[in-house]
Structures are given as C-alpha cells and as structure tokens.
C-alpha positions as a Markdown table, in Angstrom:
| # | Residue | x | y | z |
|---|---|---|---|---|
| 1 | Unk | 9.9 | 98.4 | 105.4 |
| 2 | Unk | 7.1 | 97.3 | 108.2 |
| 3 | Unk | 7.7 | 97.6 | 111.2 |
| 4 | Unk | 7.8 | 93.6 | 112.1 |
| 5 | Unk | 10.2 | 93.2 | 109.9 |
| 6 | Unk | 12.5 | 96.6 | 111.3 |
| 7 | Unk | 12.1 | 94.6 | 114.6 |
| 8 | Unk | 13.6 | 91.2 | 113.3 |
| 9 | Unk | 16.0 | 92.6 | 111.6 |
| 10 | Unk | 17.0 | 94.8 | 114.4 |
| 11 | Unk | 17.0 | 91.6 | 116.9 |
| 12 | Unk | 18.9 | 89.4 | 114.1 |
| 13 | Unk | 21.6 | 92.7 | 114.7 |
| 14 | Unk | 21.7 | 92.1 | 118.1 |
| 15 | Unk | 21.6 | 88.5 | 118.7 |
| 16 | Unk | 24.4 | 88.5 | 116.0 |
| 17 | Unk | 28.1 | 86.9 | 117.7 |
| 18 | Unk | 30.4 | 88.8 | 117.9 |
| 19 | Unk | 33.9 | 87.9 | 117.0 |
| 20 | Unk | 36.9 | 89.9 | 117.6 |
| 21 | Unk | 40.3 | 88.8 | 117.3 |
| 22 | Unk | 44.3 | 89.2 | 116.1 |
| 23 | Unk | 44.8 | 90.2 | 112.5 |
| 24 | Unk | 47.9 | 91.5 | 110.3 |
| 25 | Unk | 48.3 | 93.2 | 107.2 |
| 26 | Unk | 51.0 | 91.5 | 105.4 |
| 27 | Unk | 52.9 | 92.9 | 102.9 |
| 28 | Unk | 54.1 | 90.2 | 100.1 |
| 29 | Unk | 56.5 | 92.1 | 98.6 |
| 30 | Unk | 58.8 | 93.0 | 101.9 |
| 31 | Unk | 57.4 | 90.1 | 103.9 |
| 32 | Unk | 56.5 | 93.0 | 106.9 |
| 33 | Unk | 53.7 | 92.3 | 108.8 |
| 34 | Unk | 51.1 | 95.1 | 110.5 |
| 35 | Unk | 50.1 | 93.6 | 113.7 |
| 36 | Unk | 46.6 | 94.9 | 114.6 |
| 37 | Unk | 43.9 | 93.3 | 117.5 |
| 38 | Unk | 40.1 | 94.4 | 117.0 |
| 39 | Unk | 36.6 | 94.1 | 118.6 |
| 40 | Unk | 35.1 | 93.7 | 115.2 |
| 41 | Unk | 37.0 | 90.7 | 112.9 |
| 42 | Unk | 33.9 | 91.0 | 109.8 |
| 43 | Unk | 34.2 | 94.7 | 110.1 |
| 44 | Unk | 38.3 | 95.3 | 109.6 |
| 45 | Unk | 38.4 | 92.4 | 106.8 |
| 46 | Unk | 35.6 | 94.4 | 105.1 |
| 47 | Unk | 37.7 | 97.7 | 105.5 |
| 48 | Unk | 40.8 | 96.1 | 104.3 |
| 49 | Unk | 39.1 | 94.6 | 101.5 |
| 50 | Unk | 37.3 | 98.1 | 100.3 |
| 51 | Unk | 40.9 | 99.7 | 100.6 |
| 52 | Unk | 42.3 | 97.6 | 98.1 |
| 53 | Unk | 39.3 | 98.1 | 95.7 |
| 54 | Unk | 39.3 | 101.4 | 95.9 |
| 55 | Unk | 43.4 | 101.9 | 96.3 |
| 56 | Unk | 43.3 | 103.6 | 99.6 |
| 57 | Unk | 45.4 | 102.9 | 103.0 |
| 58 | Unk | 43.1 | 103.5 | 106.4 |
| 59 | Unk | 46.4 | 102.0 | 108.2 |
| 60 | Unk | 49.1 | 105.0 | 108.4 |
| 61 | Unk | 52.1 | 102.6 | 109.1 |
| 62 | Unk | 51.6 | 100.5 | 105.9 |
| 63 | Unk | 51.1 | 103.8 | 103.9 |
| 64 | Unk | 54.4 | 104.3 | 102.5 |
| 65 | Unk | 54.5 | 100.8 | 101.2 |
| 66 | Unk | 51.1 | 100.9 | 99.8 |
| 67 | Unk | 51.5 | 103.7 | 97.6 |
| 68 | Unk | 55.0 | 102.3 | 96.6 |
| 69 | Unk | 53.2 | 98.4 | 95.6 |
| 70 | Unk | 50.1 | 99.4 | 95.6 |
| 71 | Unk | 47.2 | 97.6 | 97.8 |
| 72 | Unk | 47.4 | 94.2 | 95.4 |
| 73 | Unk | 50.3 | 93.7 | 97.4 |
| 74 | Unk | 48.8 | 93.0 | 100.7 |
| 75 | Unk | 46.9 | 90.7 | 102.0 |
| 76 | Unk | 44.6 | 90.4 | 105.3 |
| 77 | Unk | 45.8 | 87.2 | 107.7 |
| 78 | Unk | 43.9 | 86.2 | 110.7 |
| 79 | Unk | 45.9 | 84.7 | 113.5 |
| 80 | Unk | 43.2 | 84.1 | 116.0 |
| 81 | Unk | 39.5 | 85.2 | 116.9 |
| 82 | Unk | 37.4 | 84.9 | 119.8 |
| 83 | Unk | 33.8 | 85.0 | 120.0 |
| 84 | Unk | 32.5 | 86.9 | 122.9 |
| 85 | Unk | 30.6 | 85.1 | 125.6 |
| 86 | Unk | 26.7 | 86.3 | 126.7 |
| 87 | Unk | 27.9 | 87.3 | 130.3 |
| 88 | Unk | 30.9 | 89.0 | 128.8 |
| 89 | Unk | 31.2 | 92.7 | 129.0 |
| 90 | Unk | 32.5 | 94.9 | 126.6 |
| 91 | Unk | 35.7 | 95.9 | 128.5 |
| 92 | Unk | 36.3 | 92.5 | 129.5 |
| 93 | Unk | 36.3 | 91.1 | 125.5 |
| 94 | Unk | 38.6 | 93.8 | 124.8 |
| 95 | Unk | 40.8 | 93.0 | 127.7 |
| 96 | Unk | 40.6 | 89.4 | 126.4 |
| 97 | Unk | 42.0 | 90.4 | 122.7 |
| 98 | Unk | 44.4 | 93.1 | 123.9 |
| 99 | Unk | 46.1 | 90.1 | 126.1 |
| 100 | Unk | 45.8 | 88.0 | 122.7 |
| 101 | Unk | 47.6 | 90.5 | 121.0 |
| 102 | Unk | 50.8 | 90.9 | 123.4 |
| 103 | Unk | 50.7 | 86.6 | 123.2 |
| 104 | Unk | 50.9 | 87.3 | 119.5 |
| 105 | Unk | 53.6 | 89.9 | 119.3 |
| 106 | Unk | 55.3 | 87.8 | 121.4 |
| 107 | Unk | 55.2 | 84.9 | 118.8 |
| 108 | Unk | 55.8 | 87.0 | 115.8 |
| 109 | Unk | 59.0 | 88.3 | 117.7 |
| 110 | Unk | 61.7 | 88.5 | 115.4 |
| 111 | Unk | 59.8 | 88.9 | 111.7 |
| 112 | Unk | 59.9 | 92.3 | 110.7 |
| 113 | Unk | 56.9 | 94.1 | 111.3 |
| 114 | Unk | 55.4 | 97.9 | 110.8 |
C-alpha cells in the first residue's frame, strides 16, 4: 500500500458518519427483548451477526437462552439511530443516545425484557 492511498483511506475513516443509536436483541422463541444503546450501530450489528455464525453470545444476559435455542433464534432490531453532528462531541453524542435509550425503555415498558 502507498502511502497516498494509506492517506485516503485513513481520511475516508475519518470523514466516515457516525451513527449510533437504540438496538435490541430479540429472542423469537420467548418474545424477550435485550435492550442495548451504542456509539457504534455498524459495529454491534456486525458483532451480533458474527455471534450467530460462529454460535457464540458477547451479551451475558441473553446467554442462558442462547445456548438453550441457539443464536438462529435471535434476531438484531434497530429502534432508532442518530447520526452525530460535526460540532458534536463525543460525550455529548453519547449523552444524546443514553437519553434515547431511557425514552425507549420507557416505551417498551411492559414487554418482557432481559
């Protein structure tokens, strides 16, 4: 790799958008939902999704049910993303998606979750 095209890559990286956002890991079977919030939307779907191909369980609440069903028998469900502004810090993106999350669990009162 040359180094021009290290650079552009590495500027493609950084001008990227980011998207963070409220997810859950449903369980089909029970119904249960796993009610998670991250910075990084691409990068849990991509976990979740490697976990089921490979049969493990990164999420220690759902891990019971995933060795009884098996990972076939969940599925990844975005509720809502946000894209993070230019003049946004970090903290205040994260403060932004952790108040998205409590909206959520507020909504999802009610349904049985992990």
């Amino acid at each position: 790799m040359d180094r021009q095209n290290r650079r552009e890559l590495i500027a493609a990286y950084k001008g990227r958008k980011v998207r963070g956002g409220v997810f859950g890991i449903r369980n089909t079977v029970s119904g249960k939902i796993l009610l998670l919030s991250t910075a990084d939307l691409q990068g849990c779907e991509n976990r979740f999704r490697f976990s089921q191909m490979t049969g493990s369980c990164t999420y220690s609440k759902v891990q019971q049910d995933w060795a009884k069903y098996g990972g076939q028998a969940f599925c990844f469900e975005l509720y809502e993303a946000l894209e993070k502004k230019e003049e946004q810090t970090d903290r205040q993106f994260r403060e932004d998606i952790d108040t998205l999350y409590e909206l959520w669990l507020e909504k999802l009162q009610g349904q049985a979750l992990y």
